[in-house]
C-alpha positions as CSV (number, residue, x, y, z in Angstrom):
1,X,-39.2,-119.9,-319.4
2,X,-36.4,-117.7,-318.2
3,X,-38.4,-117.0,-314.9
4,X,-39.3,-120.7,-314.6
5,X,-34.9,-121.7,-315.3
6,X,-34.3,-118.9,-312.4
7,X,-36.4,-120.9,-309.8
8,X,-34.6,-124.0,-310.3
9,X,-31.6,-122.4,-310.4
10,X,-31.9,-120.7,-307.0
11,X,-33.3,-124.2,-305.6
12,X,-29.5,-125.3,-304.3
13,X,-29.5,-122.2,-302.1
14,X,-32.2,-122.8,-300.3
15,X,-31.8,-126.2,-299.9
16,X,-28.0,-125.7,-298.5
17,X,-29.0,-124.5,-295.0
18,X,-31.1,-127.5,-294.0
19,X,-28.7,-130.1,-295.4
20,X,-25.8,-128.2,-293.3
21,X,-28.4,-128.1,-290.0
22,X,-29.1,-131.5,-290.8
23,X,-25.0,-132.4,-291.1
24,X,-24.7,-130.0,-288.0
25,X,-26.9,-132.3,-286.0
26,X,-25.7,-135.2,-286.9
27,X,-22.2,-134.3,-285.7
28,X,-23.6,-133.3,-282.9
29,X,-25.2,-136.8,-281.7
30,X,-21.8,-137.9,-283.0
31,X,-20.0,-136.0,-280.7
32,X,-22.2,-136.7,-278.0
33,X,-21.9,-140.7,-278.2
34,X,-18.4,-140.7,-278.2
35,X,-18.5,-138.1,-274.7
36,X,-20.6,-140.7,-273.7
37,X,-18.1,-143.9,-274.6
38,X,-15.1,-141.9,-273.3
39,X,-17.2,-141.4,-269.7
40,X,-18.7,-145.0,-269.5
41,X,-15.1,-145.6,-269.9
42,X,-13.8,-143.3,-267.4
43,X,-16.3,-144.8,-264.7
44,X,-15.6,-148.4,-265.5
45,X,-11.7,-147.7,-265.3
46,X,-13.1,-145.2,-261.4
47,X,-14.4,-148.0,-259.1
48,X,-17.2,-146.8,-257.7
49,X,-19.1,-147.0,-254.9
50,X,-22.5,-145.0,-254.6
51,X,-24.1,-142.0,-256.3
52,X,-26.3,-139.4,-255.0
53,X,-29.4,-138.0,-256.9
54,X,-32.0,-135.4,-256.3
55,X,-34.8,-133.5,-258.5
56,X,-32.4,-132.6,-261.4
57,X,-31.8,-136.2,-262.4
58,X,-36.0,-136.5,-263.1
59,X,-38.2,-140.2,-263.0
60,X,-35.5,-143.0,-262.3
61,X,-35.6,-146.4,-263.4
62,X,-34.3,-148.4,-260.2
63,X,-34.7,-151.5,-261.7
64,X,-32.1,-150.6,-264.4
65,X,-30.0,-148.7,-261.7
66,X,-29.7,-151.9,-259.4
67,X,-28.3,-153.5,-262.1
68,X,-25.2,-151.9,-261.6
69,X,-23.7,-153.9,-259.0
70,X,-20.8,-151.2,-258.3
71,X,-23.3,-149.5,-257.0
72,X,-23.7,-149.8,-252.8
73,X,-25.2,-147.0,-251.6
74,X,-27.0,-144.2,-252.8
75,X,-28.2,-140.8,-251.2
76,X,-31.2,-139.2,-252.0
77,X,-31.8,-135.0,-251.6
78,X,-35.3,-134.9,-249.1
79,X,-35.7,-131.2,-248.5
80,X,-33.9,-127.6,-248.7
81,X,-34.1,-125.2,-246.1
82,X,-37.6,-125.0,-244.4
83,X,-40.0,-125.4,-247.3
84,X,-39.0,-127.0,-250.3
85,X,-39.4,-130.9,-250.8
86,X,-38.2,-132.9,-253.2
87,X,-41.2,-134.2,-255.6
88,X,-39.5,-136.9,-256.3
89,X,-38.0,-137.8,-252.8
90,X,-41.0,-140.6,-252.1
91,X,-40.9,-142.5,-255.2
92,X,-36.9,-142.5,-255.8
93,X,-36.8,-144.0,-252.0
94,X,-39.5,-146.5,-252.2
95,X,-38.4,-148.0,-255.2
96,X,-34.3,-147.2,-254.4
97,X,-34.7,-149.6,-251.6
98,X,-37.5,-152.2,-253.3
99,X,-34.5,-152.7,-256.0
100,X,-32.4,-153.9,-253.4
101,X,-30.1,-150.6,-252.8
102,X,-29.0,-149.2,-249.4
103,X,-30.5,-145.5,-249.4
104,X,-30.1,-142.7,-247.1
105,X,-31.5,-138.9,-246.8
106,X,-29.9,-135.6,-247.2
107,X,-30.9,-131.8,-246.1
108,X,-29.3,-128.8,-248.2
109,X,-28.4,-126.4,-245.5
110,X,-29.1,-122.8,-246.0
111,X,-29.1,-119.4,-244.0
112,X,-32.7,-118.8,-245.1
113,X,-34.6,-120.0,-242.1
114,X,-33.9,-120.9,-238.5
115,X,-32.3,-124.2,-238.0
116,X,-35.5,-125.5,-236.0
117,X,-37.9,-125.1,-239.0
118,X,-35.2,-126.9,-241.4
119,X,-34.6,-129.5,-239.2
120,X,-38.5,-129.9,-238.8
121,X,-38.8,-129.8,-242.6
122,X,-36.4,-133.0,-242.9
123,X,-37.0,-134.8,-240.0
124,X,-40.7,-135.2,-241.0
125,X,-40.4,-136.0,-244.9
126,X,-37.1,-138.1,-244.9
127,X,-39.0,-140.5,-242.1
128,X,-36.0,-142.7,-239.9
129,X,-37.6,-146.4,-240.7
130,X,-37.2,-146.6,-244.2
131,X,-33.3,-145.2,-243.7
132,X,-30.9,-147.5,-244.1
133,X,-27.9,-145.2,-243.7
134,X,-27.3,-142.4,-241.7
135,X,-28.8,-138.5,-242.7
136,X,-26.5,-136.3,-244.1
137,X,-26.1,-132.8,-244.2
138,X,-25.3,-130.7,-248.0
139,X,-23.4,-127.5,-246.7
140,X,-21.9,-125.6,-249.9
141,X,-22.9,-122.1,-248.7
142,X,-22.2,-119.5,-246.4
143,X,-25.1,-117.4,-247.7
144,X,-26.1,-114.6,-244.8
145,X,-23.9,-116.2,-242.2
146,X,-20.4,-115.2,-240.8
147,X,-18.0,-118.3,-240.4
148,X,-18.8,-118.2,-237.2
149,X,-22.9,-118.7,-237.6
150,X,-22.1,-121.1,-240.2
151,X,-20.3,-123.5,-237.7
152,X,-23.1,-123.1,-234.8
153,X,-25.8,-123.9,-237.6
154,X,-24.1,-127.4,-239.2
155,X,-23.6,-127.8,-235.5
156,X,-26.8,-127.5,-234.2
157,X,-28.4,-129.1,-237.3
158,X,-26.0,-132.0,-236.4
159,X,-27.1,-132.1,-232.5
160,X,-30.6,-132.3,-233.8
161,X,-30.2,-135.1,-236.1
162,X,-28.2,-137.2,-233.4
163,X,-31.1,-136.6,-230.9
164,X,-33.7,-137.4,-233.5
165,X,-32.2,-140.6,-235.2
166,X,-29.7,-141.4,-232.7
167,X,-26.2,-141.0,-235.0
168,X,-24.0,-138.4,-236.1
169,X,-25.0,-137.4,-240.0
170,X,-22.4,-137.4,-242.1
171,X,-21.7,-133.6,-243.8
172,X,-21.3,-133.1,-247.2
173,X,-19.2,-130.2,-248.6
174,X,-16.3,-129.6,-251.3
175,X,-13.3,-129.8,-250.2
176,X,-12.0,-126.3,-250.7
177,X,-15.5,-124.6,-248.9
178,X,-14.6,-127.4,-246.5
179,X,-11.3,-126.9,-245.7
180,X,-12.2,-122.5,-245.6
181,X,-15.2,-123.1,-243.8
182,X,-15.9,-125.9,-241.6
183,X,-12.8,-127.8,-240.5
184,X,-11.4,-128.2,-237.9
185,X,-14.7,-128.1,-236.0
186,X,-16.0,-131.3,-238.0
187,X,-13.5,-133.6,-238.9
188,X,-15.0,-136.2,-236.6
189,X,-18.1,-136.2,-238.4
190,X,-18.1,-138.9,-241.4
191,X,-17.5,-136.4,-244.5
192,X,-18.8,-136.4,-247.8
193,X,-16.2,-134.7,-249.5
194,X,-17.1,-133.1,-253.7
195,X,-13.5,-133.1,-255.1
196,X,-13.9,-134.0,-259.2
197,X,-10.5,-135.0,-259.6
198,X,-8.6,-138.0,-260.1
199,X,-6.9,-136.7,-256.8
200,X,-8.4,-137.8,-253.3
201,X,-9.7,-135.1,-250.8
202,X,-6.9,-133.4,-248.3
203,X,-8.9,-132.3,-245.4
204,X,-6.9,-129.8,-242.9
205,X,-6.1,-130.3,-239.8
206,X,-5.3,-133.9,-239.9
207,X,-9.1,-135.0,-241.4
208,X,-10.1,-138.0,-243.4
209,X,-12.7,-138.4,-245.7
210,X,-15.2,-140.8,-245.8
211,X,-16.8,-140.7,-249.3
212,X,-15.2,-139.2,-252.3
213,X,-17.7,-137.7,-254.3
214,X,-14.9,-137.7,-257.7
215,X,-16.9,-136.9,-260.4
216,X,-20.3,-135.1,-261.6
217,X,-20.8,-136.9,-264.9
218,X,-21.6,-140.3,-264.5
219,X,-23.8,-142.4,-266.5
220,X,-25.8,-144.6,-264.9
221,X,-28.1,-147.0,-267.1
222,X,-31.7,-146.3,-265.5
223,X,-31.1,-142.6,-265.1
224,X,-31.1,-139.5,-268.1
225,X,-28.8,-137.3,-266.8
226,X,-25.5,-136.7,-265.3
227,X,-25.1,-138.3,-262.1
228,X,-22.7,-137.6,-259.1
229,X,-20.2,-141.0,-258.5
230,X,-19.0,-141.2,-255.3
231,X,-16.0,-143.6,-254.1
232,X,-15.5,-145.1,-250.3
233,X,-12.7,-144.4,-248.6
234,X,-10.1,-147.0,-249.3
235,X,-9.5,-148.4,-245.7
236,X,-13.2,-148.0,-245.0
237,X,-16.1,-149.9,-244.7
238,X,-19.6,-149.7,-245.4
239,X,-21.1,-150.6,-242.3
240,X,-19.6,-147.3,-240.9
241,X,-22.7,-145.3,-242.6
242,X,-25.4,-147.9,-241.6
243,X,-27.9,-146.5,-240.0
244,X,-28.0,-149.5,-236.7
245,X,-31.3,-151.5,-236.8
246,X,-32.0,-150.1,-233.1
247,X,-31.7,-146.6,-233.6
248,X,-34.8,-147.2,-236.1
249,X,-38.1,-146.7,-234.8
């Protein structure tokens, strides 16, 4: 009888630890809707424009996505130095552009592989009829490269793609590895500038932004993760990324 009382008497203490894992989770899913009603507010009070996406945001619902109809524009990551391509690069584009949303291509730059074998890598996955905007170019690392090798890599990269599809890319960069790195031999490019602040990009030497990339957690309905929001440049106009119906082929 005395054993039997002891067992029951212990039986709150092992109980306790689930109920407090149990209130423990449930504070966290708490906490995590209201993140998520404070950012849904931030980006309805942000004006936005476009997003870009790649692998880490996983299967998309478009259908959903095109329902927001602040978004214009979206860019899609194709391929990384000279071997890796996106597995979901085919799909998101196909059905990006089926939904009714104006899509482009970008390359992640690095100091991996010869410029020639990267720009091969893009060229022939992110294929120039079903572009609608212009390719663009993700520099965010020096890597092996000097400043100096840095600047005659974007720049050949860039000479490639304007032979190839018959525009400029646009560049994207921060604005601080920018501004170190890259200006002033670039500033006449269109630049996709990552500054997550409610401050705009200051480029040096008298440059000028084209997109704003302003924040890394949107929520998008369609899409399970974090996604990058992206504003145009006030003055600006869309048509200045169009990829031009000739240049298509």
């Amino acid at each position: 009888m005395t054993k039997r009382f002891c067992q029951w008497h212990r039986l709150p203490l092992l109980v306790a630890p689930l109920v407090a894992t149990l209130l423990f989770s449930c504070k966290q899913e708490t906490e995590k809707a209201d993140e998520q009603r404070v950012i849904r507010a931030r980006n309805a009070e942000a004006s936005y424009d476009g997003i870009d996406i790649s692998s880490h945001q996983g299967k998309i619902d478009w259908e959903k996505v095109s329902s927001d109809k602040d978004i214009r524009f979206v860019y899609i990551k194709a391929t990384e130095g000279s071997t890796y391509r996106s597995p979901h690069y085919p799909e998101n584009i196909t059905e990006a552009r089926r939904s009714g949303l104006l899509v482009g291509s970008y390359h992640y730059l690095t100091s991996t592989s010869s410029i020639d074998r990267q720009f091969q890598n893009f060229s022939t996955f992110a294929l120039r009829p079903i572009q609608d905007l212009i390719p663009m170019l993700d520099v965010e690392v020096r890597g092996n490269w000097s400043r100096s090798q840095l600047i005659d890599s974007v720049a050949k990269f860039c000479n490639l793609v304007e032979q190839h599809y018959g525009v400029k890319p646009m560049i994207y960069s921060t604005m601080g590895f920018y501004n170190k790195n890259l200006t002033p031999h670039f500033n006449k490019y269109p630049l996709y500038i990552g500054r997550y602040s409610n401050t705009e990009p200051e480029i040096n030497w008298e440059g000028e932004y084209t997109v704003w990339q302003y924040s890394e957690t949107g929520i998008i309905p369609g899409i399970d993760a974090y996604v990058d929001l992206c504003r145009y440049r006030k003055d600006g106009w869309l048509d200045e990324i169009l990829l031009p119906q000739e240049k298509k082929k």
